[in-house]
C-alpha positions in Angstrom: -2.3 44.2 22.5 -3.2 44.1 18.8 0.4 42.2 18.1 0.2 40.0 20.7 -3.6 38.3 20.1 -1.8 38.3 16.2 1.3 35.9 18.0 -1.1 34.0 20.1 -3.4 33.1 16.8 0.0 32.2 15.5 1.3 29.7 18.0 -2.2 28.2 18.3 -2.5 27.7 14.2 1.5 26.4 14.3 0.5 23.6 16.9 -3.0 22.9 15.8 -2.0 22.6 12.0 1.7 20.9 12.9 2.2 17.6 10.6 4.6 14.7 11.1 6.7 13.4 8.5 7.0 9.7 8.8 8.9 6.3 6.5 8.2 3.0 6.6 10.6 1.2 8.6 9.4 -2.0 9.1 7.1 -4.1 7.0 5.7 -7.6 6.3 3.6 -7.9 3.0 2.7 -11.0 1.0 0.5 -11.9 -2.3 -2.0 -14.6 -1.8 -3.3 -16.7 -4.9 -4.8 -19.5 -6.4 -4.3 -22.0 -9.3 -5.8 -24.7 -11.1 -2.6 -26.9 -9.1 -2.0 -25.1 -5.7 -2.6 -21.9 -3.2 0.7 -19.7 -3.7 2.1 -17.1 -2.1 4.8 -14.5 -2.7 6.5 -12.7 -0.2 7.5 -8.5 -0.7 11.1 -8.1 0.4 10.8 -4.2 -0.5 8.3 -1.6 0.4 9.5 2.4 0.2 7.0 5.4 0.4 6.1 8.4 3.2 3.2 8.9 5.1 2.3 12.3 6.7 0.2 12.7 9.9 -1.1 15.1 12.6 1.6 16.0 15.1 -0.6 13.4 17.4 -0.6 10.7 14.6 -4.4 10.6 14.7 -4.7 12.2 11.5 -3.0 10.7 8.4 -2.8 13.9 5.9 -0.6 12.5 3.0 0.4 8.7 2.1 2.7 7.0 -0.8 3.8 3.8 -1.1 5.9 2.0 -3.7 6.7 -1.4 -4.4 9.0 -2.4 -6.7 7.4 -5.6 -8.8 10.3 -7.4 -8.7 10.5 -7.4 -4.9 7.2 -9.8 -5.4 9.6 -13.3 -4.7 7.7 -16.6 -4.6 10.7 -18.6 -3.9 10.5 -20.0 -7.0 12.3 -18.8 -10.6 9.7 -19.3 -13.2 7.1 -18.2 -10.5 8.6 -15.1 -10.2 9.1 -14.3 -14.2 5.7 -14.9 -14.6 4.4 -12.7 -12.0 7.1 -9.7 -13.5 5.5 -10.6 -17.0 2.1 -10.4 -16.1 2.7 -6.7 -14.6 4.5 -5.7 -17.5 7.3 -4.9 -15.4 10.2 -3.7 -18.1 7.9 -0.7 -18.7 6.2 -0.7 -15.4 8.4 -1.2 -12.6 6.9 -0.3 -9.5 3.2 -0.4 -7.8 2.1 2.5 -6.3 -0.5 3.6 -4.2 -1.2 7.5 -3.9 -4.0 8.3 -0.6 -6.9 10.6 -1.7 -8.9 10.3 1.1 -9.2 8.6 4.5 -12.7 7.3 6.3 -12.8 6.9 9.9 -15.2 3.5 10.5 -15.9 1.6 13.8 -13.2 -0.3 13.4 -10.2 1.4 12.3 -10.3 3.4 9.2 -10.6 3.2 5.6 -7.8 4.8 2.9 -8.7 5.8 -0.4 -6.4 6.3 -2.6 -5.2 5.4 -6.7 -3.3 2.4 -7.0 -1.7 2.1 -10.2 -0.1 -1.5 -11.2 0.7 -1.9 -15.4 0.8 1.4 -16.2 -3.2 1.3 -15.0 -4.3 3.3 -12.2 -8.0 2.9 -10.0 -9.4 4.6 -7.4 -9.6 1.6 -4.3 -10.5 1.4 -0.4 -8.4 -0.3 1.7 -9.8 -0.7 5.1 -7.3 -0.7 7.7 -6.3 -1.0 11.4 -3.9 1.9 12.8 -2.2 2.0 16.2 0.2 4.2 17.4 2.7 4.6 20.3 6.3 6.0 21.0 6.1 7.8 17.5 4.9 5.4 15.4 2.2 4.5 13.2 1.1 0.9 12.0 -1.1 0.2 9.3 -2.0 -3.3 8.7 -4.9 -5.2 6.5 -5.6 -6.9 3.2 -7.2 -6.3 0.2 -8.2 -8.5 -2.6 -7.5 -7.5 -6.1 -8.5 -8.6 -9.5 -5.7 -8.6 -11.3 -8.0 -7.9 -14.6 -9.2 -4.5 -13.5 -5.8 -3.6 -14.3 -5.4 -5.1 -17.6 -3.2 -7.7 -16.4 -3.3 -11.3 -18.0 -3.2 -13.9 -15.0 0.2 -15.7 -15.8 0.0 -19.6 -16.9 2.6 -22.7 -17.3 2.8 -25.7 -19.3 1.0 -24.4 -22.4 -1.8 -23.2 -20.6 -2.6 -26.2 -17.8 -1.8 -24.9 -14.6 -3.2 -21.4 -14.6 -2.8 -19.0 -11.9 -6.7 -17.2 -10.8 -7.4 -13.6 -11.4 -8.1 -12.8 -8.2 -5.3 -11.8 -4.9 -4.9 -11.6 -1.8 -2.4 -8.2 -0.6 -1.8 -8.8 2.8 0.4 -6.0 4.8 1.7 -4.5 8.3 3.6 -1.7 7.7 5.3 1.0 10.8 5.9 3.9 10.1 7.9 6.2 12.0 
């Protein structure tokens, strides 16, 4: 009797406490600024990381993603070189954001989490929307950054004259699955 109350806890902890590994697998992300000549914005053509999450998907438990800086691509050369400059991307190559925490709010949910861009790392929210169906989660939002919080200098061209604003836009759906 003993042993089998001991199995039944088992099998009840096993399915209650089960987790779901899960990779991105389809994303769109983009940068969003300003400058003293135009709006910009960059497009991310690389996004890796893992996400883990209650066997129902309600729960997210664990959450990594990586960008590599120099999959930030504004279409335009010198554009691009000054975005890699500005995060310092020889030393610091990727962006990474590490989940702490996650809020459930009214509307979706909120992740907390370190995000760590030029070698600096702070503690952000993001709030989000989540769905999920046939074994997939997807995560979308956007979050505006001061790229000074992170020691970063916001790049500039022609000695200075056309300078790009501290201040951007991440905007991001991401699946997971």
């Amino acid at each position: 009797m003993r042993r089998g109350f001991v199995l039944l806890l088992l099998a009840l902890s096993t399915s209650l406490f089960a987790q779901t590994s899960l990779k991105p697998t389809s994303y769109t992300m983009s940068v969003l600024g300003t400058s003293t000549l135009h709006d910009w914005e960059s497009k991310v053509d690389k996004v890796t990381g893992s996400m883990t999450a209650s066997s129902d998907l309600s729960d997210i438990t664990d959450l990594k993603v990586t960008v590599p800086v120099t999959a930030i691509k504004g279409g335009k050369d010198l554009q691009d070189e000054k975005t890699y400059e500005a995060f310092n991307y020889e030393k610091h190559p990727n962006i990474t954001f590490v989940l702490t925490e996650t809020k459930k709010t009214s509307n979706g949910m909120t992740l907390v989490g370190k995000l760590t861009m030029n070698g600096y790392v702070k503690t952000i929210e993001i709030p989000v929307k989540k769905s999920e169906s046939n074994g997939k989660v997807v995560l979308s939002g956007e979050k505006e950054l001061d790229m000074t919080q992170w020691n970063m200098k916001p790049p500039s061209v022609m000695m200075g004259t056309i300078k790009v604003g501290p201040k951007v836009t991440v905007k991001f759906e991401v699946t997971f699955s």
